[in-house]
N, C-alpha and C positions, 0 to 999 in steps of 0.2 A: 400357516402362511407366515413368514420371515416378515418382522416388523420393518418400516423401510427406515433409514438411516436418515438420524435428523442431522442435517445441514444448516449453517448459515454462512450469509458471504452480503456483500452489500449491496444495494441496486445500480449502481456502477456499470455505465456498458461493459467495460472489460470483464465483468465477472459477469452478467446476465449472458455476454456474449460466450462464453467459455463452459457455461455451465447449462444454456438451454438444451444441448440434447439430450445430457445426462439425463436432467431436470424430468423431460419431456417423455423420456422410456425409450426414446430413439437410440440409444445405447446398445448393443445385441449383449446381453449374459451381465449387463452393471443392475446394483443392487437399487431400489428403488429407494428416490429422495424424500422426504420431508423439509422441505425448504424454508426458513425464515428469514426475511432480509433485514438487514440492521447496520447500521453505519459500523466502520472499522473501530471506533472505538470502543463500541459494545463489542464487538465479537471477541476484543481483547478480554472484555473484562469476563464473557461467555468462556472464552477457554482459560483463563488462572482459575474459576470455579468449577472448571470442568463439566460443563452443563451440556454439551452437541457431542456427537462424534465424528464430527468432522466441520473444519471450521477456518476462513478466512482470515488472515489476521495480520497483522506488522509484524514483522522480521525482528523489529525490536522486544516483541513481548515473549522469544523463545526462551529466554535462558530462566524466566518464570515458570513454564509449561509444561519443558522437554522430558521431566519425569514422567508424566503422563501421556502427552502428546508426541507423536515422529511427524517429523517434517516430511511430505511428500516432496517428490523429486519434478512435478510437474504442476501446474493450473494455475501457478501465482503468478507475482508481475515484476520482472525484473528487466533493466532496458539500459537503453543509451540516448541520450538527452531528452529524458522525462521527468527531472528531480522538479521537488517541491520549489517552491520560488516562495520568496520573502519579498509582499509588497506593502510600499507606501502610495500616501497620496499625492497624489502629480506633483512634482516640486515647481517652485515657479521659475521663470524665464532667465536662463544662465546659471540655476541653481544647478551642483550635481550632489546627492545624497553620495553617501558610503556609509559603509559597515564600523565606521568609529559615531554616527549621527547616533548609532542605536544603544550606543552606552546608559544604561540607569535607566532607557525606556520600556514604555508598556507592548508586548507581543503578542497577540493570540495565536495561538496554535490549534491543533485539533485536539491534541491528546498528545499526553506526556508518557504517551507508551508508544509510541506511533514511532516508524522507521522515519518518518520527516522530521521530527524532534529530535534522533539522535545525529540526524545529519545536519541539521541545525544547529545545535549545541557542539557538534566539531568544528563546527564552521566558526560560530562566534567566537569560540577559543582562537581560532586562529587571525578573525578579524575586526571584534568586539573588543578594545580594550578596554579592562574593568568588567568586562558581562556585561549583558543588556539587565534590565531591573524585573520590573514583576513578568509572569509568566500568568494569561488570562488563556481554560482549556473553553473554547466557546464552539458549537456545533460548525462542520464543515460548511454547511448552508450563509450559518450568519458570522462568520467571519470578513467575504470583501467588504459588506454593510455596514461594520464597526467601522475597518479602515474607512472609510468611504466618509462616516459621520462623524470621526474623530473622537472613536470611544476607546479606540487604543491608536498608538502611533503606528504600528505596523502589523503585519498580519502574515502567517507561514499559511500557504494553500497550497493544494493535490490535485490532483485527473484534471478535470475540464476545466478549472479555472485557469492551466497554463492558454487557454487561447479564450475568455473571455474576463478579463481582470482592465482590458481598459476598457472596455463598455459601462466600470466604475468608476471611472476616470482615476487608476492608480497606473503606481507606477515599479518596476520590478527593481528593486534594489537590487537583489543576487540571486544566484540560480545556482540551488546546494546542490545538484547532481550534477552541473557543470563543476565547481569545487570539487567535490569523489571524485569523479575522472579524471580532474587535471592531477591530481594526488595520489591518486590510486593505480592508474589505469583501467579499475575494473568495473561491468556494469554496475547502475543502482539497484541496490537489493527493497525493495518495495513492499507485498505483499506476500504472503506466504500460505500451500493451502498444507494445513493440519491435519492428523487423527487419532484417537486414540488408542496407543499401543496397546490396550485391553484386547481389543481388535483379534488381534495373533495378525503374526508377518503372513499368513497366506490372504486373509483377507486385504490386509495393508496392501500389500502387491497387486490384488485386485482392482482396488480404490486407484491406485495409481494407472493401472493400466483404463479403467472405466475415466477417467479427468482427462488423459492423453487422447484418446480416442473421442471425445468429446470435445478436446479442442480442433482435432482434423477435422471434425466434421462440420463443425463452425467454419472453418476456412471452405472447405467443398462447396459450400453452400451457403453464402454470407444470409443473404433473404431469408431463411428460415427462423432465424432468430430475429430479425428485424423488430418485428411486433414490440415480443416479450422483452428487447432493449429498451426501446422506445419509452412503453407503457411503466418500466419502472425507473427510467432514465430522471435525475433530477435536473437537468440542461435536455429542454427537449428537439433543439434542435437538429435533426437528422444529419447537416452536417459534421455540426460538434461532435457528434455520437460518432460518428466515421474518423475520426480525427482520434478520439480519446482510443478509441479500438485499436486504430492503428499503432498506435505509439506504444501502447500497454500489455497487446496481446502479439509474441515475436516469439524465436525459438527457445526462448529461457520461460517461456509457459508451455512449451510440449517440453519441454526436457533443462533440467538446471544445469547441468553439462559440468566444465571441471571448473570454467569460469563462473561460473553461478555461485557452485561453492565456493568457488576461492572468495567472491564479495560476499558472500553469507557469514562467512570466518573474518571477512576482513572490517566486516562493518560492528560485528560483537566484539570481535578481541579491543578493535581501537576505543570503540564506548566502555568495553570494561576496564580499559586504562586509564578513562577520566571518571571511572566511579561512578558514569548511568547506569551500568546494568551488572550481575550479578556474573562473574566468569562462566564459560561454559564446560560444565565437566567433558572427560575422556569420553569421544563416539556420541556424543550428546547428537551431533549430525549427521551422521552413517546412515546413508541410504536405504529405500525400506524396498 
């Protein structure tokens, strides 16, 4: 019997939602999962050690991988006004914050591998005079709490937090995927699902076709996966959870099409020009 492929990806509606049929064997001819959930900054650091065969991860941490891992052409999370937002706390009455306030200040992020850091760090370049100062990597969870308590001056957050951040009573300095767009034109490139080219390209292709067909069948039939979102959801609100799905799971998670690439190429080449990330060799993204 064929050992089942160990997988990890996060407990993020959009991935529990994407990945339950697979998950579940409701898949017809996909190879069975081994699942472990783990926040996106783990999965990064799971694939530069090469530890899963197949593996959730920021868009940022490819030009690390790609010797060993292909990008798949389908399951990840790529959109149009979904970017990470950069918040403070409420400013008072008449006050207006900008992107020069954040000069020589404290920022948490999630990780400094993460697709929201590098759109971050283009963005301060362009709106940040002098750079903001220290750079604090604090768990997705307790980041609005810092903002909130004033253990750092501002805070980069992901998924659900774009619709409950003032229920901390902050406030959204800037919206880095709104910035890519107006500069780019193209969607934000977000998460990414991986595997390991050991694999051989007949299985790769498999794996792609098994995540695609996994994600129709999530659309067919939203309530089926409802549970298994829910129960790993860290915002357990059923609305929020419909909202984050909504936004996150769109046709650049059944298929990255030529506009997926084109922001997959367009979000590495411009971080490898300010010296984040490491260039990406010839075909490093050729379709599996």
């Amino acid at each position: 019997m064929t050992e089942p492929l160990k997988i990890a990806y996060s407990p993020c509606p959009n991935d529990t939602f994407v990945f339950h049929a697979w998950a579940h064997g409701r898949v017809p001819g996909a190879p069975a999962l081994d699942v472990t959930f783990a926040d996106i900054d783990i999965t990064n650091g799971m694939a530069e050690r090469g530890e899963f065969d197949v593996l959730k991860v920021s868009y940022a941490v490819l030009p690390w991988v790609l010797d060993d891992y292909a990008l798949l052409p389908c399951g990840g999370a790529l959109g149009r006004g979904c970017g990470p937002l950069v918040l403070t706390r409420q400013p008072g009455e008449g006050q207006q914050f900008t992107g020069k306030d954040l000069a020589g200040k404290t920022v948490a992020v999630p990780s400094e591998r993460s697709t929201a850091y590098l759109l971050f760090r283009l963005w301060a370049a362009a709106e940040v005079p002098g750079g903001v100062g220290e750079i604090k990597v604090l768990p997705f969870h307790a980041i609005m709490p810092a903002v909130r308590d004033g253990e750092v001056d501002a805070g980069l957050v992901i998924h659900e937090a774009r619709f409950t951040y003032q229920n901390y009573g902050l406030h959204c300095l800037a919206d880095m995927g709104e910035h890519w767009e107006q500069t780019t034109g193209l969607p934000i490139p977000l998460g990414a699902i991986i595997a390991k080219r050991s694999l051989g390209e007949q299985r790769l292709r498999e794996l792609a076709d098994a995540a695609r067909t996994s994600v129709r069948m999530a659309w067919d039939d939203p309530e089926a996966s409802r549970t298994y979102v829910l129960e790993h959801a860290q915002e357990m609100d059923p609305a929020v959870a419909d909202q984050h799905i909504g936004l996150y799971v769109n046709e650049f998670t059944a298929d990255l099409g030529e506009n997926g690439y084109a922001a997959v190429r367009g979000l590495l080449t411009r971080a490898a020009a300010e010296g984040l990330v490491p260039p990406l060799g010839p075909g490093a993204l050729d379709a599996v």
